[in-house]
N, C-alpha and C positions, 0 to 999 in steps of 0.2 A: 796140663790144662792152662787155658789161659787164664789173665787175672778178673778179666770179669765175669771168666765163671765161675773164678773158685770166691769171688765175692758176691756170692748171689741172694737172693730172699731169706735163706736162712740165717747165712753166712751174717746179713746185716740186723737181724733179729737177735740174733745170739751178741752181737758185737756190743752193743746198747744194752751198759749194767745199771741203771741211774742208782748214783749215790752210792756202789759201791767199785771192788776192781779200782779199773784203768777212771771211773768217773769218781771215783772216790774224792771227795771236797780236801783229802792232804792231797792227791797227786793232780788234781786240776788243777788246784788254785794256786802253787809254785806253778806251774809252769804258762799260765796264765799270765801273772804276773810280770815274770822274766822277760813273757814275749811284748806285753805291754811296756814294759820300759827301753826294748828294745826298738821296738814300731816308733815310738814317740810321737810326735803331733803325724805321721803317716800315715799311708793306707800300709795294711800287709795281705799277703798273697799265700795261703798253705796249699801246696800241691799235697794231691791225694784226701782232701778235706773229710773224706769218710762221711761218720752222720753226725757234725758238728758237737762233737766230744769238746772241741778245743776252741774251733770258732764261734761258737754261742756265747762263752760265757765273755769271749775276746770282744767279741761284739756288745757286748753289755756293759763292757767296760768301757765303752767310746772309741775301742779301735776299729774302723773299716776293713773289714775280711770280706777280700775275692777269693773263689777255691775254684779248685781243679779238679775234676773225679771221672775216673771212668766206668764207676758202678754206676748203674741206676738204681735199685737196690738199695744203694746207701743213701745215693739224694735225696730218693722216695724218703726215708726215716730223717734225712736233715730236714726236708719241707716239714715236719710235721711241728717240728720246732722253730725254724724261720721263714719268712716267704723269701721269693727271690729279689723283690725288689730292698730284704734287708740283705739278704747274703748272697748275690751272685756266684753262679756255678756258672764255669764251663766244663762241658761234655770234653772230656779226651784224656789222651795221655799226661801224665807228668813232666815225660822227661821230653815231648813234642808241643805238647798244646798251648795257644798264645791266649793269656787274657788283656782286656783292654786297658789298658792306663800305666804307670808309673808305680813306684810300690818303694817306700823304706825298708820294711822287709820281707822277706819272704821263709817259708818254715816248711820244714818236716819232721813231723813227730813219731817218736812210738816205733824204730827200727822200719818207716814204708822205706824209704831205697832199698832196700834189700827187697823187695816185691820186684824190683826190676831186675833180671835173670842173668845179664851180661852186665860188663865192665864197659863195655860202650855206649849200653844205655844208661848207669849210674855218670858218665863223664855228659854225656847229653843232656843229664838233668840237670848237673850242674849248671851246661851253658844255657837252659833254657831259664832259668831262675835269677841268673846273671842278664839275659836278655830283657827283667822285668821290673828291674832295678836303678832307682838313682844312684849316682856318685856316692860312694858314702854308704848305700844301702848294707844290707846285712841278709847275711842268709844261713838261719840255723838247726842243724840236724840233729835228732836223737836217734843214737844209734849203741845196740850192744855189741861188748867186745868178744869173739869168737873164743869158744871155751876151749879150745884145744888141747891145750895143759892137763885138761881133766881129762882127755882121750889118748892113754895108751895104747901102742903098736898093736894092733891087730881087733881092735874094738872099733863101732862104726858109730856109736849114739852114746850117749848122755842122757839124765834126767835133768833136765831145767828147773821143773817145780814138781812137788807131791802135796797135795793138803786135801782134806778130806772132801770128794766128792771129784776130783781133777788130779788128771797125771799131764804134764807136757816132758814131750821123749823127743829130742833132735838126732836128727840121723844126718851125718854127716859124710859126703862126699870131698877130701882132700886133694884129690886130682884137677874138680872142677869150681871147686870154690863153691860149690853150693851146700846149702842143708834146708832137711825138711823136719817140719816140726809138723809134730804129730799131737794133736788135743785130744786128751781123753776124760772127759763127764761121764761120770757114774751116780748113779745111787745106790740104796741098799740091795738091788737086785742082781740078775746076773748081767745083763744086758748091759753095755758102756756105749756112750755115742762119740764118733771118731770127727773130728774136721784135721784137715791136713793143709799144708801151704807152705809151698818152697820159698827159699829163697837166697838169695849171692851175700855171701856172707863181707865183709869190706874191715881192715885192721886201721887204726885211727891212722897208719902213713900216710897208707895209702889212699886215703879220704882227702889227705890233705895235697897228695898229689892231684889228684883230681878238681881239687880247689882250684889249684895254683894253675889248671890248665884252660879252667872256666875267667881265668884272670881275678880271682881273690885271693885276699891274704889271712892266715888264722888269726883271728883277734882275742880269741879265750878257750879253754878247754874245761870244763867241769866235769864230777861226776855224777851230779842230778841240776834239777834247776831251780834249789837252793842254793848252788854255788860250793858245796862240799869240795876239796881238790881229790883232781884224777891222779891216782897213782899206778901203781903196777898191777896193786889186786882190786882194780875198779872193775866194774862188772857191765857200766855202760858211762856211755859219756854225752854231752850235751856240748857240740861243738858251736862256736858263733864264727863263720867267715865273715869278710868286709868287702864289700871292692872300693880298689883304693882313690882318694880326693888328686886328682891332679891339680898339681898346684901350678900356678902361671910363673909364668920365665919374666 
């Protein structure tokens, strides 16, 4: 399926927890924060802005957030929170679509590169992000580290999470670099409801090759956005690239 249809009406229903999950006031407001001090007096730019989970509250903060989406679906549920002349959306792709102006930084949250299905199109978004950027700008990914380790020869999934009412099952292709994760909601019935969604799974090297191809340099590695350090048994990480200040001769 493509991604705007496995991001659709429901899809953007279900996505939107207020106050708890991924909208949880601990998980927003670190990484709210982080990116505010990152933007600094700038505008910043988040590809895949979804339904302004990250950019509303960024924008309340005094940062100017342009986004990128190519649900509608999701816009639909951002609009209900900001109008467009507070938070500008372009329609389109991530790793293609051009918004208008200049940007200190720009951001992706929450593992979306991996929505993009190929390694050419995770290197395009790179350079697309670097195309949107001053000297100096920054552009920073939340991205988890592929569980491998925990998949033994001849096993194809993993449980990522169990807690009462939700199972998420990753099924992993190591041939093609992909996995798909599989959401499972339940209640006390028999009945579960499934959403599913692929995606290219990417190991912090190779992220940072891809950096370096978009012409950025890695400026920090964490493993949340508190600033906790990444080590070996980090589970995801919160990269900051740069592109770099040329300096005059």
């Amino acid at each position: 399926m493509r991604q705007d249809e496995i991001w659709d009406v429901d899809a953007a229903q279900r996505y939107d927890t207020p106050g708890t999950g991924m909208f949880a006031p601990e998980v927003v407001g670190p990484t709210v924060d982080r990116l505010a001090e990152l933007a600094g007096d700038g505008r910043a730019l988040e590809l895949a802005i979804g339904t302004g989970r990250v950019a509303v509250p960024l924008t309340e903060r005094g940062v100017p957030v342009t986004g990128i989406e190519l649900s509608g679906p999701m816009i639909d549920r951002l609009r209900t929170k900001a109008a467009e002349d507070t938070i500008p959306v372009v329609v389109g792709d991530m790793a293609t679509a051009r918004a208008p102006g200049e940007y200190t930084l720009a951001y992706l949250v929450f593992n979306t590169i991996s929505n993009l299905l190929t390694q050419a199109e995770q290197v395009a978004c790179f350079r697309n992000a670097a195309r949107h950027l001053t000297p100096g700008g920054r552009f920073v990914i939340e991205l988890w580290v592929p569980e491998l380790r925990r998949l033994p020869p001849g096993q194809q999934a993993t449980v990522g999470r169990s807690e009462p009412g939700y199972i998420l099952l990753d099924t992993y292709d190591v041939l093609h670099q992909h996995v798909v994760s599989h959401h499972f909601h339940f209640d006390g019935g028999k009945q579960a409801q499934l959403f599913r969604s692929p995606h290219r799974y990417v190991w912090p090297a190779e992220l940072d090759l891809m950096a370096q191809l978009a012409g950025f340099e890695l400026e920090s590695r964490h493993a949340d956005w508190a600033g906790a350090e990444f080590t070996a048994e980090s589970r995801s990480h919160v990269s900051v690239y740069r592109i770099p200040v040329q300096s005059g001769l």
